[in-house]
N, CA, C and O atoms as a GROMACS GRO file, in nm:
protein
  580
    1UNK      N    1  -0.652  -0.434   2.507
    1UNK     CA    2  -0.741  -0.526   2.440
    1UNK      C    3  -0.736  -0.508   2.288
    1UNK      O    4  -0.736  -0.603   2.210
    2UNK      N    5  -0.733  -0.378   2.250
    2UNK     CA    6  -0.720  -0.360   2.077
    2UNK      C    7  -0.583  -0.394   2.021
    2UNK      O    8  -0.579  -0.414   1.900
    3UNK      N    9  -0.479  -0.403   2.084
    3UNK     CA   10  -0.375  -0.439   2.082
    3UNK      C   11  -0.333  -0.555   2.042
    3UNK      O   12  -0.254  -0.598   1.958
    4UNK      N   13  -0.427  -0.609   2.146
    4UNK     CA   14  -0.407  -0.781   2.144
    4UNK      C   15  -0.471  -0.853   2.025
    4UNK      O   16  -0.427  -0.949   1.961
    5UNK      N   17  -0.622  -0.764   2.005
    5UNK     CA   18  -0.672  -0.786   1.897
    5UNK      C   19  -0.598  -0.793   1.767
    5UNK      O   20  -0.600  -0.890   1.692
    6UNK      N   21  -0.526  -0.671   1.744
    6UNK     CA   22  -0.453  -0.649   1.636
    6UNK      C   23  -0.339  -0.740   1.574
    6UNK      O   24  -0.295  -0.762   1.462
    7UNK      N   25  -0.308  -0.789   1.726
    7UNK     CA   26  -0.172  -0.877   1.709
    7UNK      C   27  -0.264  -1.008   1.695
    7UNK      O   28  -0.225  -1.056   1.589
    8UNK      N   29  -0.344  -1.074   1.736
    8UNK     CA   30  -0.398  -1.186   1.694
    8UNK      C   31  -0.436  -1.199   1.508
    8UNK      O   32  -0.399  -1.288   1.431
    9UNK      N   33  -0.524  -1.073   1.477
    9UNK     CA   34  -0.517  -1.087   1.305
    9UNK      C   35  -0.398  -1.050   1.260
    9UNK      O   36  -0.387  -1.054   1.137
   10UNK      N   37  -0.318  -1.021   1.312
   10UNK     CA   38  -0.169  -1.020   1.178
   10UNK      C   39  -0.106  -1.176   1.228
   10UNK      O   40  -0.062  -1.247   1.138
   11UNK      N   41  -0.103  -1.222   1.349
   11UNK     CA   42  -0.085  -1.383   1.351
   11UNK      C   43  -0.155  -1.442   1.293
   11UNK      O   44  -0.081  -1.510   1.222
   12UNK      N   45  -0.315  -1.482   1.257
   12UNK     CA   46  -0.393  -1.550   1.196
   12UNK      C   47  -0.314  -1.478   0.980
   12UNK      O   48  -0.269  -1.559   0.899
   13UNK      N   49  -0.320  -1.371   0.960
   13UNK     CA   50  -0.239  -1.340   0.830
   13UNK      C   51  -0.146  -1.425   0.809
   13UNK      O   52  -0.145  -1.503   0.715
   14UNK      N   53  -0.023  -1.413   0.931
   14UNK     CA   54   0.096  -1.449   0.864
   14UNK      C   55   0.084  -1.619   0.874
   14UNK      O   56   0.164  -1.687   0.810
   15UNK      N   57  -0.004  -1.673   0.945
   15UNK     CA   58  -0.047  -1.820   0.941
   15UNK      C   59  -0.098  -1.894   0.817
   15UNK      O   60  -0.060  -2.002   0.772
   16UNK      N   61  -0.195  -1.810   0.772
   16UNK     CA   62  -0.237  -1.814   0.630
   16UNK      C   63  -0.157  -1.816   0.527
   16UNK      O   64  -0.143  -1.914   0.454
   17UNK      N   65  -0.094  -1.698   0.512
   17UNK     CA   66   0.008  -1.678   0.420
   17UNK      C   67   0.143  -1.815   0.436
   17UNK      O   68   0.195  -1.841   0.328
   18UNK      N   69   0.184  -1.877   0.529
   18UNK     CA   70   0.257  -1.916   0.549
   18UNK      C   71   0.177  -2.097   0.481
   18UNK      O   72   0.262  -2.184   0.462
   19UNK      N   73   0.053  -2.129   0.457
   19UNK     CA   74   0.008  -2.208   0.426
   19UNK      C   75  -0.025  -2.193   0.325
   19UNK      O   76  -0.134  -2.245   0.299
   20UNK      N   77   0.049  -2.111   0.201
   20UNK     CA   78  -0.005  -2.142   0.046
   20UNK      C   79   0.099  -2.186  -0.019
   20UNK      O   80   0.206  -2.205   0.039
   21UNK      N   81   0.085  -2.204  -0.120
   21UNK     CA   82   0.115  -2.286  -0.184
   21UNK      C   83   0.300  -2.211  -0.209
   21UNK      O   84   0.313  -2.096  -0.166
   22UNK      N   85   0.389  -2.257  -0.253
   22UNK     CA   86   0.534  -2.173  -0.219
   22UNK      C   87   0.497  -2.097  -0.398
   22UNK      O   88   0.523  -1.978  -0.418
   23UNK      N   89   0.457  -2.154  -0.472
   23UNK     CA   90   0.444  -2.116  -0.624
   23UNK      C   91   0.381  -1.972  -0.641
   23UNK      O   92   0.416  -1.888  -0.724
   24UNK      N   93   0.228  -1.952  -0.495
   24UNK     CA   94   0.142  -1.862  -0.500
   24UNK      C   95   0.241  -1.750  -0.419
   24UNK      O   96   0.230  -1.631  -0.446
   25UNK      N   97   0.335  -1.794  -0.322
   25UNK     CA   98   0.377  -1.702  -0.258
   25UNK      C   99   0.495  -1.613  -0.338
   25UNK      O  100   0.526  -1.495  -0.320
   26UNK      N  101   0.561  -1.728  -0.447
   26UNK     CA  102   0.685  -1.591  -0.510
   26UNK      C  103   0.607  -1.563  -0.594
   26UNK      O  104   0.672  -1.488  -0.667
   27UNK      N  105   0.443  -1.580  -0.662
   27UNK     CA  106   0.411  -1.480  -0.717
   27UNK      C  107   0.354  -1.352  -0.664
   27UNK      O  108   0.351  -1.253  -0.737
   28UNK      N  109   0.313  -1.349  -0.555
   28UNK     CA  110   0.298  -1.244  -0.446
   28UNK      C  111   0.372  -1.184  -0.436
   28UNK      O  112   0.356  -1.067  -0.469
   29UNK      N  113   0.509  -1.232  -0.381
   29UNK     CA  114   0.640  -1.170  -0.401
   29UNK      C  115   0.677  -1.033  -0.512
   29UNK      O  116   0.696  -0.912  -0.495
   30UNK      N  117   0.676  -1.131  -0.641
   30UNK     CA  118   0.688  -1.058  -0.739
   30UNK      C  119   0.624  -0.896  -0.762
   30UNK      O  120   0.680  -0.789  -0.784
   31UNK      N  121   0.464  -0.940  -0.741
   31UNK     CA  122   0.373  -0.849  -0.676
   31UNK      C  123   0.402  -0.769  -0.609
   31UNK      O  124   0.440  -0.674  -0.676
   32UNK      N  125   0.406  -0.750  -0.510
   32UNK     CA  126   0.472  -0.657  -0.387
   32UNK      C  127   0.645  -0.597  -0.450
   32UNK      O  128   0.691  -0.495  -0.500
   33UNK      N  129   0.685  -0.700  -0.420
   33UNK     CA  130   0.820  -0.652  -0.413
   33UNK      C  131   0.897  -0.605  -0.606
   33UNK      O  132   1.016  -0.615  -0.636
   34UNK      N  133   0.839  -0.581  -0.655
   34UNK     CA  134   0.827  -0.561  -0.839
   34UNK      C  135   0.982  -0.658  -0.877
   34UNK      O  136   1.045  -0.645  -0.981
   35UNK      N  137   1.007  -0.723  -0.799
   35UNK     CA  138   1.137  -0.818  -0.866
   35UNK      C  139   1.114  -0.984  -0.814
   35UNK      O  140   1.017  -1.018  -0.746
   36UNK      N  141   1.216  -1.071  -0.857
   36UNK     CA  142   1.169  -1.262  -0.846
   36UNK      C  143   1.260  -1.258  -0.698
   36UNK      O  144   1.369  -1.204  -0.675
   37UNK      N  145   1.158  -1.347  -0.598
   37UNK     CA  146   1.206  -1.356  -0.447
   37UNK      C  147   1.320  -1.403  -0.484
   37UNK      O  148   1.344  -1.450  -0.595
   38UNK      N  149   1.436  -1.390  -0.346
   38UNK     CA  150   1.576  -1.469  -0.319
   38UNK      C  151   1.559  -1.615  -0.392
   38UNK      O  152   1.449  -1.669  -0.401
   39UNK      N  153   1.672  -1.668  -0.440
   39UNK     CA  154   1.663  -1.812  -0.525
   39UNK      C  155   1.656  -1.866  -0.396
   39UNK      O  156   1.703  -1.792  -0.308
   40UNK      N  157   1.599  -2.003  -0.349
   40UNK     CA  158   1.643  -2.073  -0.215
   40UNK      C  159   1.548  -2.003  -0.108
   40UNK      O  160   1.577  -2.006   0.012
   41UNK      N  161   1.449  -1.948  -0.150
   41UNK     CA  162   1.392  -1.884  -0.006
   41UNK      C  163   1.266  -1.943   0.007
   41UNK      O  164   1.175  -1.955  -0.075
   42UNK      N  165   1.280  -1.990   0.157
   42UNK     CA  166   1.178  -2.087   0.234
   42UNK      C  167   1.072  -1.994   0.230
   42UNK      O  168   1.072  -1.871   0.228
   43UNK      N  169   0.973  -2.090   0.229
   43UNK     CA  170   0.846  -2.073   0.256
   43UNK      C  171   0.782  -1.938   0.349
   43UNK      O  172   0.700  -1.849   0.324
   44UNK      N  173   0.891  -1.984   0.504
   44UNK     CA  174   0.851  -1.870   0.615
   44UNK      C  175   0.924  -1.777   0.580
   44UNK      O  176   0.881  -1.677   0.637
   45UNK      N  177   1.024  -1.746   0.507
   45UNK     CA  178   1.078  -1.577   0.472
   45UNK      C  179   0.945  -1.532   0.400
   45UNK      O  180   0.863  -1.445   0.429
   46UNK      N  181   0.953  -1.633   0.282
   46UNK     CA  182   0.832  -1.534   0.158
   46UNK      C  183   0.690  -1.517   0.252
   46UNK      O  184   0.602  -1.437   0.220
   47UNK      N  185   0.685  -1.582   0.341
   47UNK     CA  186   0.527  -1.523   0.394
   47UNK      C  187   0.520  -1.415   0.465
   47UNK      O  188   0.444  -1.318   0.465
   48UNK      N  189   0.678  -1.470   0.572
   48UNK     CA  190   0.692  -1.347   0.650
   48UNK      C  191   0.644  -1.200   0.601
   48UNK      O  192   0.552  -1.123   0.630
   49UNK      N  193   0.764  -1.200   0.502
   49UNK     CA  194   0.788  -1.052   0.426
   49UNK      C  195   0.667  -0.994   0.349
   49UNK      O  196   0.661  -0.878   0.308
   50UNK      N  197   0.562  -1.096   0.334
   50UNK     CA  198   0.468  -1.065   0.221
   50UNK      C  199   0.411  -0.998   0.332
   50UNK      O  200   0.426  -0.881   0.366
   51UNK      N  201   0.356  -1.071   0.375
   51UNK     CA  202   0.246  -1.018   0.509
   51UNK      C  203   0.319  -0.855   0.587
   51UNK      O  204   0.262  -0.748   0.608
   52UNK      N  205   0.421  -0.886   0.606
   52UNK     CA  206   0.463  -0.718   0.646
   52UNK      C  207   0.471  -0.589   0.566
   52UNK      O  208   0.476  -0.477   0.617
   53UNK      N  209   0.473  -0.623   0.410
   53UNK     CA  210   0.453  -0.578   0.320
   53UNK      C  211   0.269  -0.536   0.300
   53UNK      O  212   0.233  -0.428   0.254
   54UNK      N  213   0.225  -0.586   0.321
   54UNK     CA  214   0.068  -0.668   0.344
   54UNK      C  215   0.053  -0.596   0.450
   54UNK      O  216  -0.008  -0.506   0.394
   55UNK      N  217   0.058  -0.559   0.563
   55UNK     CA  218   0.017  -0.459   0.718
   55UNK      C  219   0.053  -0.336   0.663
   55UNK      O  220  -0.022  -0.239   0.671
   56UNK      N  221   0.180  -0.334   0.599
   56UNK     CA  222   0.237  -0.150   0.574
   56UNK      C  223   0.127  -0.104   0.468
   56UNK      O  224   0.086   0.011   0.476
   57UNK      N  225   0.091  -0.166   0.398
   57UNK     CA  226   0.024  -0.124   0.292
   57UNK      C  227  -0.124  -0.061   0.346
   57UNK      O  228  -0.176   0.048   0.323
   58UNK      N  229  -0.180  -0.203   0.446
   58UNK     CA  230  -0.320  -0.178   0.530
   58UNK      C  231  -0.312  -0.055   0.594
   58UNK      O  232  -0.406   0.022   0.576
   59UNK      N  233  -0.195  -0.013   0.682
   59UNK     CA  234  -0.193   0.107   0.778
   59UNK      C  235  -0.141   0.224   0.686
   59UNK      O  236  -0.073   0.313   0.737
   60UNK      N  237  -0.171   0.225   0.559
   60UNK     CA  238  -0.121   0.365   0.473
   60UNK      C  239   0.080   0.416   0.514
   60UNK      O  240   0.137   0.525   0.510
   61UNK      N  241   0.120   0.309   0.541
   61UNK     CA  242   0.264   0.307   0.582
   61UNK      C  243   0.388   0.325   0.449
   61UNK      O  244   0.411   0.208   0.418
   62UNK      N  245   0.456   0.396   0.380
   62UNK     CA  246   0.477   0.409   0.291
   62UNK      C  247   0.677   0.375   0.301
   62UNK      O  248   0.774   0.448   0.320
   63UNK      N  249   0.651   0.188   0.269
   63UNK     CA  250   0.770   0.112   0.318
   63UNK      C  251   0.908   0.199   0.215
   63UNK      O  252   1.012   0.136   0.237
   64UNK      N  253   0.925   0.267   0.157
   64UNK     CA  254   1.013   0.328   0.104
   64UNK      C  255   1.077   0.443   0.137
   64UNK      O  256   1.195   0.466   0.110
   65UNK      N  257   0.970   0.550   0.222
   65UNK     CA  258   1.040   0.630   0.285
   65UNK      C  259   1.093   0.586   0.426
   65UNK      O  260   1.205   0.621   0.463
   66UNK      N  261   1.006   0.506   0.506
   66UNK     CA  262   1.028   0.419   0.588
   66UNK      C  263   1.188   0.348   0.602
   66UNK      O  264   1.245   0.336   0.711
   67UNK      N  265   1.254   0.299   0.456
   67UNK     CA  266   1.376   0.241   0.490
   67UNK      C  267   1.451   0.352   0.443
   67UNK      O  268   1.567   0.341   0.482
   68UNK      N  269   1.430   0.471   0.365
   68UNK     CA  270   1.539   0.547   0.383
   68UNK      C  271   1.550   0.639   0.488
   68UNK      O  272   1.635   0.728   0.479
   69UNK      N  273   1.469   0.631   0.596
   69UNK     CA  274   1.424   0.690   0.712
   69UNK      C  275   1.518   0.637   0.845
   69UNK      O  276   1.570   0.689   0.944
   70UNK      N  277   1.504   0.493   0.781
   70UNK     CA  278   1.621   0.429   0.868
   70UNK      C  279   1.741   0.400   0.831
   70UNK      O  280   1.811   0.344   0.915
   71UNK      N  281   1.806   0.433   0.683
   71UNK     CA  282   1.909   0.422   0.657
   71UNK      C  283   1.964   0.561   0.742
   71UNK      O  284   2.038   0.557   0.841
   72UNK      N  285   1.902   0.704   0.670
   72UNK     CA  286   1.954   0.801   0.722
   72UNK      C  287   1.973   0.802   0.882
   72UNK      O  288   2.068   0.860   0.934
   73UNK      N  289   1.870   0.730   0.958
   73UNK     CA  290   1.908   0.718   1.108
   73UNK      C  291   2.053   0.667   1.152
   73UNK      O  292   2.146   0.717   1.216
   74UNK      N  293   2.025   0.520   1.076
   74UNK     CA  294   2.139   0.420   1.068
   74UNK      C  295   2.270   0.504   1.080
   74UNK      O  296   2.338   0.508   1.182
   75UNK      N  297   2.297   0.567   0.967
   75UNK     CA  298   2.414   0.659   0.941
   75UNK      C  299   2.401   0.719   1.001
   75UNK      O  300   2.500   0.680   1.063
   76UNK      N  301   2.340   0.855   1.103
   76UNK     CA  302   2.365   0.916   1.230
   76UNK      C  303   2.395   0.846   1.304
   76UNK      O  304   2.512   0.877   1.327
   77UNK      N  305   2.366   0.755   1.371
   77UNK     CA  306   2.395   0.648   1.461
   77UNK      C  307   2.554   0.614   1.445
   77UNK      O  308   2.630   0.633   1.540
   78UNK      N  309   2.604   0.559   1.311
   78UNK     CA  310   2.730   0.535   1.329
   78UNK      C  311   2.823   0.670   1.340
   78UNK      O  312   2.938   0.676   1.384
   79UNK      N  313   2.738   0.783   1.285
   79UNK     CA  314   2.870   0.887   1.284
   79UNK      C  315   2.891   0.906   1.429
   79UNK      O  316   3.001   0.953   1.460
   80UNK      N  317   2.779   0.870   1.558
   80UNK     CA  318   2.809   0.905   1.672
   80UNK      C  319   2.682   1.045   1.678
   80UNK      O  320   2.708   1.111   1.779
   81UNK      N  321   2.605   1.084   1.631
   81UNK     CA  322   2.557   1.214   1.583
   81UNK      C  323   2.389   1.167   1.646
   81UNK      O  324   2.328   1.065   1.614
   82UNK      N  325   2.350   1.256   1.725
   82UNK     CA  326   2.194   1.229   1.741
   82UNK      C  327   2.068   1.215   1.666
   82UNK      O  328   2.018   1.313   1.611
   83UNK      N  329   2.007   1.086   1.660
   83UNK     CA  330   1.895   1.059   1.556
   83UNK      C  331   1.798   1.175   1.603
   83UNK      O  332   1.772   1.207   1.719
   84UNK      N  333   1.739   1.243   1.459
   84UNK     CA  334   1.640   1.251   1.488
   84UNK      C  335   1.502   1.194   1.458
   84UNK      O  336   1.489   1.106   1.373
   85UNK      N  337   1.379   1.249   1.538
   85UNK     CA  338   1.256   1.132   1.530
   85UNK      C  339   1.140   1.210   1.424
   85UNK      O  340   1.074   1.309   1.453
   86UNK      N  341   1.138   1.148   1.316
   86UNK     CA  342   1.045   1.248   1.240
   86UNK      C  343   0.888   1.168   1.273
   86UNK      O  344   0.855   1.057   1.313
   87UNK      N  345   0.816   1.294   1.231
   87UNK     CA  346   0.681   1.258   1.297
   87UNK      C  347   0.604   1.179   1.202
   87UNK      O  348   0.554   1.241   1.109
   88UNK      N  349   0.587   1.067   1.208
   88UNK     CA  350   0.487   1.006   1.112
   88UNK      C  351   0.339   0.963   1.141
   88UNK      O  352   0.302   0.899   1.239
   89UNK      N  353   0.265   1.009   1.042
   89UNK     CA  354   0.144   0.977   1.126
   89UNK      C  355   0.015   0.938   0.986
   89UNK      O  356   0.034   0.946   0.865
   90UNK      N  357  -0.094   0.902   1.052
   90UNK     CA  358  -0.185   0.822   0.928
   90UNK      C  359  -0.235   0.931   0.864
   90UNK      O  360  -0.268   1.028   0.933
   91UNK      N  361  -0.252   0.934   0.694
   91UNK     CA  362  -0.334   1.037   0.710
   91UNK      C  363  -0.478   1.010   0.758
   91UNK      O  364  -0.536   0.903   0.776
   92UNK      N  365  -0.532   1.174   0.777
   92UNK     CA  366  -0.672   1.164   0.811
   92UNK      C  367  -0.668   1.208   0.992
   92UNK      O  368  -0.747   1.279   1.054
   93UNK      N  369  -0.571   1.151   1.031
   93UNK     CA  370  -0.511   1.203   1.212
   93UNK      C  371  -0.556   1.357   1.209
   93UNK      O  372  -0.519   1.417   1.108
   94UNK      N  373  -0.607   1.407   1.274
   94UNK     CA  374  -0.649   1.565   1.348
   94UNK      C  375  -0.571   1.621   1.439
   94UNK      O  376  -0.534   1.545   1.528
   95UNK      N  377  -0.543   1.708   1.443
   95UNK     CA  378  -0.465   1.771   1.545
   95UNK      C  379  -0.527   1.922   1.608
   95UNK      O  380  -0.493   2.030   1.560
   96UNK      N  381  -0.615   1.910   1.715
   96UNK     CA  382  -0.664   1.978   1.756
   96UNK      C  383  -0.642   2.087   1.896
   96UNK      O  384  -0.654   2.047   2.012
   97UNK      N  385  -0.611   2.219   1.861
   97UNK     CA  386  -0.527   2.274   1.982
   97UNK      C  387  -0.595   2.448   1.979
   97UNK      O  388  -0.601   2.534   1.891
   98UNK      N  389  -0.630   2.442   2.091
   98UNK     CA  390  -0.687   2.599   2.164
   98UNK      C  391  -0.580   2.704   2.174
   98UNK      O  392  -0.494   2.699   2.261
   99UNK      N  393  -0.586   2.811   2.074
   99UNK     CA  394  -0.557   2.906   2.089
   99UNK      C  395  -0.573   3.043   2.091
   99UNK      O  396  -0.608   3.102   1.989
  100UNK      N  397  -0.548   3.113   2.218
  100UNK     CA  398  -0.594   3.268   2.186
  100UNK      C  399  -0.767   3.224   2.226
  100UNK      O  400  -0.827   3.330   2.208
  101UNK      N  401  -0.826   3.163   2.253
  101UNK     CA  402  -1.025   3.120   2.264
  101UNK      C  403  -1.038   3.105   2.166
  101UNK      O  404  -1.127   3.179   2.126
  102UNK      N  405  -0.990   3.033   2.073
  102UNK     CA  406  -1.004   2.964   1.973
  102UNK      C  407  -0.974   2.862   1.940
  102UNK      O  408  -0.882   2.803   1.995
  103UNK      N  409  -1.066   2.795   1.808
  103UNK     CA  410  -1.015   2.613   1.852
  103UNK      C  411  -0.947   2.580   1.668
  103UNK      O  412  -1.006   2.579   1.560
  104UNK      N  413  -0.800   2.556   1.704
  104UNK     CA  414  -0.764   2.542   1.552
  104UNK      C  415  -0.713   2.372   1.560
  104UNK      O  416  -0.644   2.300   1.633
  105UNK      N  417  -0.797   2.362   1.432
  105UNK     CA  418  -0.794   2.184   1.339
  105UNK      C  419  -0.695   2.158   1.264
  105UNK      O  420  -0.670   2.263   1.204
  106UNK      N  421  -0.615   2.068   1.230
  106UNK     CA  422  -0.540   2.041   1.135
  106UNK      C  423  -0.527   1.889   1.125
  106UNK      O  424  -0.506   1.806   1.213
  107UNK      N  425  -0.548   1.873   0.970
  107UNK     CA  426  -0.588   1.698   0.935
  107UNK      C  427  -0.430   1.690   0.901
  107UNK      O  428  -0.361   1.790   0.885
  108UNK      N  429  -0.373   1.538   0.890
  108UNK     CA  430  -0.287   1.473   0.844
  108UNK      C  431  -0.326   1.466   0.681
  108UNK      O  432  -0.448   1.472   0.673
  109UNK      N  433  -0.248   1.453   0.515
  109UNK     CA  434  -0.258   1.429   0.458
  109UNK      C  435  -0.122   1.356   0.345
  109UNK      O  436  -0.068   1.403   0.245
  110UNK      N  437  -0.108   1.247   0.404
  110UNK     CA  438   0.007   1.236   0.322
  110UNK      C  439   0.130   1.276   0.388
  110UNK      O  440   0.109   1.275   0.510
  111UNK      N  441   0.240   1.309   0.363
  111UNK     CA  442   0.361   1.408   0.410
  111UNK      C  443   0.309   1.547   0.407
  111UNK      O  444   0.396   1.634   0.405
  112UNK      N  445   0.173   1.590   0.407
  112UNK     CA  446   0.155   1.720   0.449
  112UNK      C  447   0.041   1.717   0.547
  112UNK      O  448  -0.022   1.616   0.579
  113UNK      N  449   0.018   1.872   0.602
  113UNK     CA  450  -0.053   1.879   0.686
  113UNK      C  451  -0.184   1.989   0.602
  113UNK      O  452  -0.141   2.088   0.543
  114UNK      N  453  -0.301   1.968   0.604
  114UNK     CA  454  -0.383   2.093   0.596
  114UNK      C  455  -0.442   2.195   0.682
  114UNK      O  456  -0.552   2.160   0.725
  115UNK      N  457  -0.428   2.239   0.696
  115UNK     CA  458  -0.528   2.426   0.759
  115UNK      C  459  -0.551   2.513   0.705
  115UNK      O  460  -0.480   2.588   0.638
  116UNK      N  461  -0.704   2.513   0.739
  116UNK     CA  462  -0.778   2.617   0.667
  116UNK      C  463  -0.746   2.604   0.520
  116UNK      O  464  -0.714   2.692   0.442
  117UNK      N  465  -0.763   2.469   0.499
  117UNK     CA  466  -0.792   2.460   0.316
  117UNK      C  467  -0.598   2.461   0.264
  117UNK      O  468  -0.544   2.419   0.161
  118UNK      N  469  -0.561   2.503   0.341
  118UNK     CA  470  -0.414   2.524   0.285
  118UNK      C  471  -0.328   2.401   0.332
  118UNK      O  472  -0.332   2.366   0.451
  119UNK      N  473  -0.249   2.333   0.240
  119UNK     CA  474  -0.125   2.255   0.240
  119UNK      C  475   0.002   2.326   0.332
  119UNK      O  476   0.058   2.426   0.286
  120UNK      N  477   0.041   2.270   0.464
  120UNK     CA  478   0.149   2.301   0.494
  120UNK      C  479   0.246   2.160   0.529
  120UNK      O  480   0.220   2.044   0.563
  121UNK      N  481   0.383   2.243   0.498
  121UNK     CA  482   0.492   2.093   0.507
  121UNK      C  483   0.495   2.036   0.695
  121UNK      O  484   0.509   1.920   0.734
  122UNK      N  485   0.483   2.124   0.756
  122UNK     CA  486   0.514   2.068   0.915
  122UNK      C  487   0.392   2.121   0.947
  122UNK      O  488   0.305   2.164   0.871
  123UNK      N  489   0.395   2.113   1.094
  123UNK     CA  490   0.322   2.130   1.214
  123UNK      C  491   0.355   2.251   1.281
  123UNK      O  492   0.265   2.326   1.322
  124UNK      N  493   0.526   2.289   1.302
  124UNK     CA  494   0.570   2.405   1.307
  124UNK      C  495   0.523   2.536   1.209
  124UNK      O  496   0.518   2.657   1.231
  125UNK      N  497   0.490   2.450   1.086
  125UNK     CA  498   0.497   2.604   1.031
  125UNK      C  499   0.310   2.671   1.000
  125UNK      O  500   0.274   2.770   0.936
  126UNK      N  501   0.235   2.582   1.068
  126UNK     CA  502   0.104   2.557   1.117
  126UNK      C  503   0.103   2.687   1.242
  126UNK      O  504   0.046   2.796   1.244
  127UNK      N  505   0.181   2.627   1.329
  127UNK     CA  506   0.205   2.677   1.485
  127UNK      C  507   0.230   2.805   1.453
  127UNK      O  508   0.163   2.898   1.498
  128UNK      N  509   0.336   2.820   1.368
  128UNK     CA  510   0.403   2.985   1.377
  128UNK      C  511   0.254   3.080   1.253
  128UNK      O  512   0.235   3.200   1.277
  129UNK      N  513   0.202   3.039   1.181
  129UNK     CA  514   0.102   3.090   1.105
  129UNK      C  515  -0.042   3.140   1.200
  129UNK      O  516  -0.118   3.234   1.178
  130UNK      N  517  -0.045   3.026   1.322
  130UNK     CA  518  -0.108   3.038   1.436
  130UNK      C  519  -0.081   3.159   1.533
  130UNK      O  520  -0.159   3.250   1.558
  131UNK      N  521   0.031   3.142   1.577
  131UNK     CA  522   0.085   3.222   1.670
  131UNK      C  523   0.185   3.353   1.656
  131UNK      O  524   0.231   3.419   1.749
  132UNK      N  525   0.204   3.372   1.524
  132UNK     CA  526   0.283   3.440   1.472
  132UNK      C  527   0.424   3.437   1.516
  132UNK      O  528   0.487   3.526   1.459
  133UNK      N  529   0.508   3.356   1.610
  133UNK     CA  530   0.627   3.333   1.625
  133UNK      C  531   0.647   3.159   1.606
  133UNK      O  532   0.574   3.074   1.554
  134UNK      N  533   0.767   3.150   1.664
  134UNK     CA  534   0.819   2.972   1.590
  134UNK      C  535   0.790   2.917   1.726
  134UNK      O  536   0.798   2.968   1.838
  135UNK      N  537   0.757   2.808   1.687
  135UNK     CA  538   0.747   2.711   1.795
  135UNK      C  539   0.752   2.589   1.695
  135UNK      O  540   0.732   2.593   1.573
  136UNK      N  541   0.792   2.446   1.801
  136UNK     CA  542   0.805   2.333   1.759
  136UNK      C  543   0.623   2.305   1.718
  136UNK      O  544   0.525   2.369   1.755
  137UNK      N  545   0.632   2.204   1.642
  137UNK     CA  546   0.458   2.189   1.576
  137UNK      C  547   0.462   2.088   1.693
  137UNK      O  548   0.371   2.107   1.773
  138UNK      N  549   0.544   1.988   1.723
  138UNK     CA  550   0.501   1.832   1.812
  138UNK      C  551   0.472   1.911   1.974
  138UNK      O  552   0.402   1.860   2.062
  139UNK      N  553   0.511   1.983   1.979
  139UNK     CA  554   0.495   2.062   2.152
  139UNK      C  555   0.393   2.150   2.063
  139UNK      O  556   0.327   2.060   2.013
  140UNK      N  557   0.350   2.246   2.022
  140UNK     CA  558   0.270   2.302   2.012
  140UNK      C  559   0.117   2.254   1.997
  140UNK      O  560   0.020   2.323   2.026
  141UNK      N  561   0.114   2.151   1.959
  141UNK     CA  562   0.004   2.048   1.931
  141UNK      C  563  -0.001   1.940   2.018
  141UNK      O  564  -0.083   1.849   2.012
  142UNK      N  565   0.092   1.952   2.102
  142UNK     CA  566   0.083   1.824   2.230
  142UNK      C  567   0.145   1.637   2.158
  142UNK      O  568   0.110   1.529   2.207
  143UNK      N  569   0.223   1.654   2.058
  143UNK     CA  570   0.233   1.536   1.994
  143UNK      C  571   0.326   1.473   2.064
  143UNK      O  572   0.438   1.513   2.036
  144UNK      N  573   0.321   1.360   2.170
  144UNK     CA  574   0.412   1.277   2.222
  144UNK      C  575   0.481   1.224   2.151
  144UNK      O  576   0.448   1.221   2.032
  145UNK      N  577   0.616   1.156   2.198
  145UNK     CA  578   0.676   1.082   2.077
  145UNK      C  579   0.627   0.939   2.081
  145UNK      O  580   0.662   0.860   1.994
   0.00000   0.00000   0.00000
């Protein structure tokens, strides 16, 4: 049901957007994208793109690491070489896991993680500060893919 919800307001968005004026939309363009849209570009590209530009922004989605995220995939992919899946997540996300009879927290912030007041780069290195040996942070914290 929240799903459906969600997908109904980014259809009612890109409906909107797709009904202004083409003048308002490459200045949007400009906006978002800091350069002048494709010469020749219809109406439904510039809304399209605005509006997806427009959701990444809403969900704290940061469209730049995002495409070099998939270039670097891209290029594993052709070398034949296994992608890997990096963990992205909103900040503010909790990650809450019992250890030892104890209950340890860790917020999302950005590309880092906090515990106990401290900045760490992964989840792993959370886990092993936890447990004093290595473990994966996404299995140690139960993070599905």
């Amino acid at each position: 049901m929240v799903k459906d919800n969600m997908e109904n307001q980014e259809n009612t968005l890109i409906r909107k957007q797709a009904e202004q004026e083409l003048s308002v939309l490459k200045t949007e363009w400009q906006r978002y994208f800091k350069m002048p849209p494709p010469t020749k570009s219809s109406r439904e590209f510039l809304s399209k793109n605005i509006s997806w530009q427009k959701q990444a922004e809403e969900h704290g989605i940061n469209l730049n690491k995002f495409y070099k995220m998939m270039d670097a995939a891209l290029s594993q992919y052709e070398l034949g070489k296994k992608v890997k899946h990096e963990l992205v997540v909103k900040s503010g996300t909790r990650f809450i896991r019992q250890w030892q009879w104890k209950t340890h927290e860790v917020e999302a912030a950005g590309a880092a993680f906090i515990y106990n007041g401290e900045n760490y780069k992964s989840l792993s290195a959370i886990a092993r500060k936890i447990t004093g040996t290595q473990w994966n942070g996404k299995l140690f914290f139960g993070v599905k893919k």
